[in-house]
VOGU-3710 file (C-alpha; in Angstrom, 3 decimals, decimal comma):
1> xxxxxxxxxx> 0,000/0,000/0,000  2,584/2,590/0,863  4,267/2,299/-3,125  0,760/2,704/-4,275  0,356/5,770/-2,730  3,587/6,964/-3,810  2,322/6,681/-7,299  -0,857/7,942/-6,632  1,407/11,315/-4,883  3,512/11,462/-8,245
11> xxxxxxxxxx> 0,783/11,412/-10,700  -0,871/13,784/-8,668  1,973/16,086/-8,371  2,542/15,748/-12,480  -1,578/16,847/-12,785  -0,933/19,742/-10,497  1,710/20,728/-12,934  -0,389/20,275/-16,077  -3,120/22,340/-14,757  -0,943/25,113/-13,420
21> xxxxxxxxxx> 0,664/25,320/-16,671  -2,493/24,885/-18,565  -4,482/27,385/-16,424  -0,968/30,057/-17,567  -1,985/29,398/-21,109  -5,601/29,828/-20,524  -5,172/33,047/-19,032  -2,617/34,351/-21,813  -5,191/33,405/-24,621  -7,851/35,247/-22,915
31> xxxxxxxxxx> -6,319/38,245/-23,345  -4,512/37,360/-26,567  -6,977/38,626/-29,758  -5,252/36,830/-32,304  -4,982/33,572/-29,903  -7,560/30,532/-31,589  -10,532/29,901/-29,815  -10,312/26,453/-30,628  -7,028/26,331/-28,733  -8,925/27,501/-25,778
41> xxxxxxxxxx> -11,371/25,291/-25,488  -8,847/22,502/-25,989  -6,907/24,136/-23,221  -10,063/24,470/-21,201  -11,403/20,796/-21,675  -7,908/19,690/-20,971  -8,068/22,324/-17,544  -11,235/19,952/-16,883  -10,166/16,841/-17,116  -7,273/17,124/-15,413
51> xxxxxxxxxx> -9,527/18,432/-12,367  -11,169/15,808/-12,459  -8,944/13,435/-12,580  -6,711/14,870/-9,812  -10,582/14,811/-7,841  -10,930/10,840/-7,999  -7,210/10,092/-7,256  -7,616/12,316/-4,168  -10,260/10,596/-3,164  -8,367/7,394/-3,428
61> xxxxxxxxxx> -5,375/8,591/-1,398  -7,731/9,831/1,125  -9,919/6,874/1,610  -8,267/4,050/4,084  -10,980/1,712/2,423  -9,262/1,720/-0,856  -8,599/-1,088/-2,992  -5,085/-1,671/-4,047  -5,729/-2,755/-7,559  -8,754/-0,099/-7,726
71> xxxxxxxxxx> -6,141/2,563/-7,091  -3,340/1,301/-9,557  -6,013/1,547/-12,166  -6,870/4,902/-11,790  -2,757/5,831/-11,354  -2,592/4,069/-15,130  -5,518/6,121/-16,245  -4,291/9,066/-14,990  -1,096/8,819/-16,310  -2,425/7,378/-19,951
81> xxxxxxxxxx> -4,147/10,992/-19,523  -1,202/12,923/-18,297  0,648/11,784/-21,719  -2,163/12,487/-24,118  -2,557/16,157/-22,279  1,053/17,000/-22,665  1,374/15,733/-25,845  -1,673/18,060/-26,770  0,268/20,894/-24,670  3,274/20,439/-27,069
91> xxxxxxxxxx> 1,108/20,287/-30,404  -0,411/23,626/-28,652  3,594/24,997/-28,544  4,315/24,595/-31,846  1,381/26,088/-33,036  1,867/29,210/-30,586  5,604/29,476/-31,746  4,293/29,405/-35,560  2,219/32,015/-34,817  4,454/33,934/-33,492
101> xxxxxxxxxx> 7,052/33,679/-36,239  4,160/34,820/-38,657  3,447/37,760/-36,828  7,203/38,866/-36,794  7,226/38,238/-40,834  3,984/40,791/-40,835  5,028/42,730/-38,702  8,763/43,171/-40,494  6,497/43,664/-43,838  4,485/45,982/-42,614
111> xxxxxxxxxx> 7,886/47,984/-41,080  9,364/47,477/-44,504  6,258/48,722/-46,255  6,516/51,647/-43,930  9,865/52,581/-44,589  9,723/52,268/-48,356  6,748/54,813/-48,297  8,454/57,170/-46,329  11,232/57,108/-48,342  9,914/57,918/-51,620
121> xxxxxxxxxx> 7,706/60,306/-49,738  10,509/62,056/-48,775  12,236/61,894/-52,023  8,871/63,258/-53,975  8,772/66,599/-51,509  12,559/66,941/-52,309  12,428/67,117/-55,824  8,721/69,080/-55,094  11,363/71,692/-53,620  13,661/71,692/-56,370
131> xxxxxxxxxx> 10,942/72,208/-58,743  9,674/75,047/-56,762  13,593/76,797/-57,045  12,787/76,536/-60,912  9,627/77,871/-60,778  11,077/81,092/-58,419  13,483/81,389/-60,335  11,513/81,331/-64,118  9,335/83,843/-62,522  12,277/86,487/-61,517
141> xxxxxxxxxx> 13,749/85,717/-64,544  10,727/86,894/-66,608  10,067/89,829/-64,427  13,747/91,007/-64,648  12,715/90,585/-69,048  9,167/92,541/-68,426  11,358/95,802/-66,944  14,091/95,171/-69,075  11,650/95,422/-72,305  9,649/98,143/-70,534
151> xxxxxxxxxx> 13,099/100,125/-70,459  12,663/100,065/-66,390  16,033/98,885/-65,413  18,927/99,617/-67,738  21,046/97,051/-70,031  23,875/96,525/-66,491  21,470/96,078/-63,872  19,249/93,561/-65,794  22,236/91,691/-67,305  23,352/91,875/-63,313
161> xxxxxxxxxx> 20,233/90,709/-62,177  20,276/87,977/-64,714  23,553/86,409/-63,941  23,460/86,871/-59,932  19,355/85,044/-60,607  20,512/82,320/-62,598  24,120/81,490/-60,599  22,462/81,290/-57,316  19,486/78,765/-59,051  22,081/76,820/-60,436
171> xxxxxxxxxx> 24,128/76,491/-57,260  21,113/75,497/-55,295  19,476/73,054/-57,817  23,237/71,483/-58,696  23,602/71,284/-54,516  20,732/69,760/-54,098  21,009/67,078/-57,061  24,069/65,712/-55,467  23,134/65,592/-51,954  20,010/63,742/-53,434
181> xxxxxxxxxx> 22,435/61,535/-55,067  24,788/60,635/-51,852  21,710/59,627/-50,260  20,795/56,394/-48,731  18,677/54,136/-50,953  16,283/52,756/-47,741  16,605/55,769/-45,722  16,405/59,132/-47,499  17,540/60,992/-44,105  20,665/59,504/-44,037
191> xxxxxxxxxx> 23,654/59,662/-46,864  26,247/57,115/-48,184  29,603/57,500/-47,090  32,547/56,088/-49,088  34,812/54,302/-46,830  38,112/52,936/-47,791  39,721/51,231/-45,188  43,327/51,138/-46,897  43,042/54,880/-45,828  42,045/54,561/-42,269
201> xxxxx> 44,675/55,133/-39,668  46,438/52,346/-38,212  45,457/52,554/-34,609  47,580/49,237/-33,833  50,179/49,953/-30,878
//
């Protein structure tokens, strides 16, 4: 009698562990939106069973009445049970880690999505600025001609005007182009550095 309820204690103990761990995941899923709800019934018909089951072995180990055999057959049942639930626990694992791996790969596709927008948005108001420059710049241009034809400003200040209007457009517009050049191809913020590490100091001692 005193082995049998040694086994009856350790398959106890091993349903006290399932249930704990099963009443963790039952919890998590709860509040989980994008947990299955056919996972959580599983888990709470396994949560059930195991109650159960950890109910009528109690009731063994507290009964002084009890069969031998009677009690041996109940540890086997209860263990035959303890293997199916953790064998469901573990299908339950992979599924949860599978999940989770897909919701990384959206969630990295989404970021990527994200970053690619903003970087051609960024990249459209650039060159929207550098076609503003041109337009500025067309505009003095032609009112510099309208005074000039108009006799309103003589031949040196308009051809003055002219060249100081179009050297400052170019300057900015040719700036511009290259900076937009040198810049990163994911990240429009930052720019491409050439490195070359045959010309980096030697810090070596």
């Amino acid at each position: 009698m005193p082995s049998t309820t040694t086994d009856l204690n350790s398959v106890i103990s091993e349903l006290q562990g399932i249930q704990g761990n099963v009443s963790q995941k039952i919890l998590a899923y709860q509040s989980d939106p994008t947990a299955s709800s056919e996972q959580t019934q599983l888990l709470i018909t396994i949560n059930a069973q195991t109650q159960k089951a950890m109910a009528n072995l109690l009731s063994y180990t507290n009964n002084s009445n009890t069969n031998t055999s009677q009690a041996i057959t109940k540890a086997l049942e209860a263990e035959i049970f303890i293997k199916e639930a953790k064998g469901l626990l573990q299908d339950i694992y992979k599924e949860d880690q599978e999940r989770l791996g897909n919701m990384k790969v959206d969630e990295s596709t989404q970021l990527k999505e994200i970053q690619f927008n903003n970087y051609f948005s960024q990249k459209y108001n650039y060159n929207v600025g550098i076609m503003k420059i041109l337009v500025v710049t067309s505009v003095l241009l032609m009112i510099c001609i309208l005074l000039h034809t108009r006799n309103l400003i003589p031949d040196f200040v308009y051809t003055i005007l002219l060249s100081i209007i179009i050297s400052v457009a170019l300057i900015i517009i040719v700036t511009m182009l290259i900076s937009e050049a040198r810049r990163s191809n994911t990240d429009f913020t930052n720019f491409r550095w050439h490195f070359n590490e045959n010309n980096a100091p030697n810090n070596a001692s």
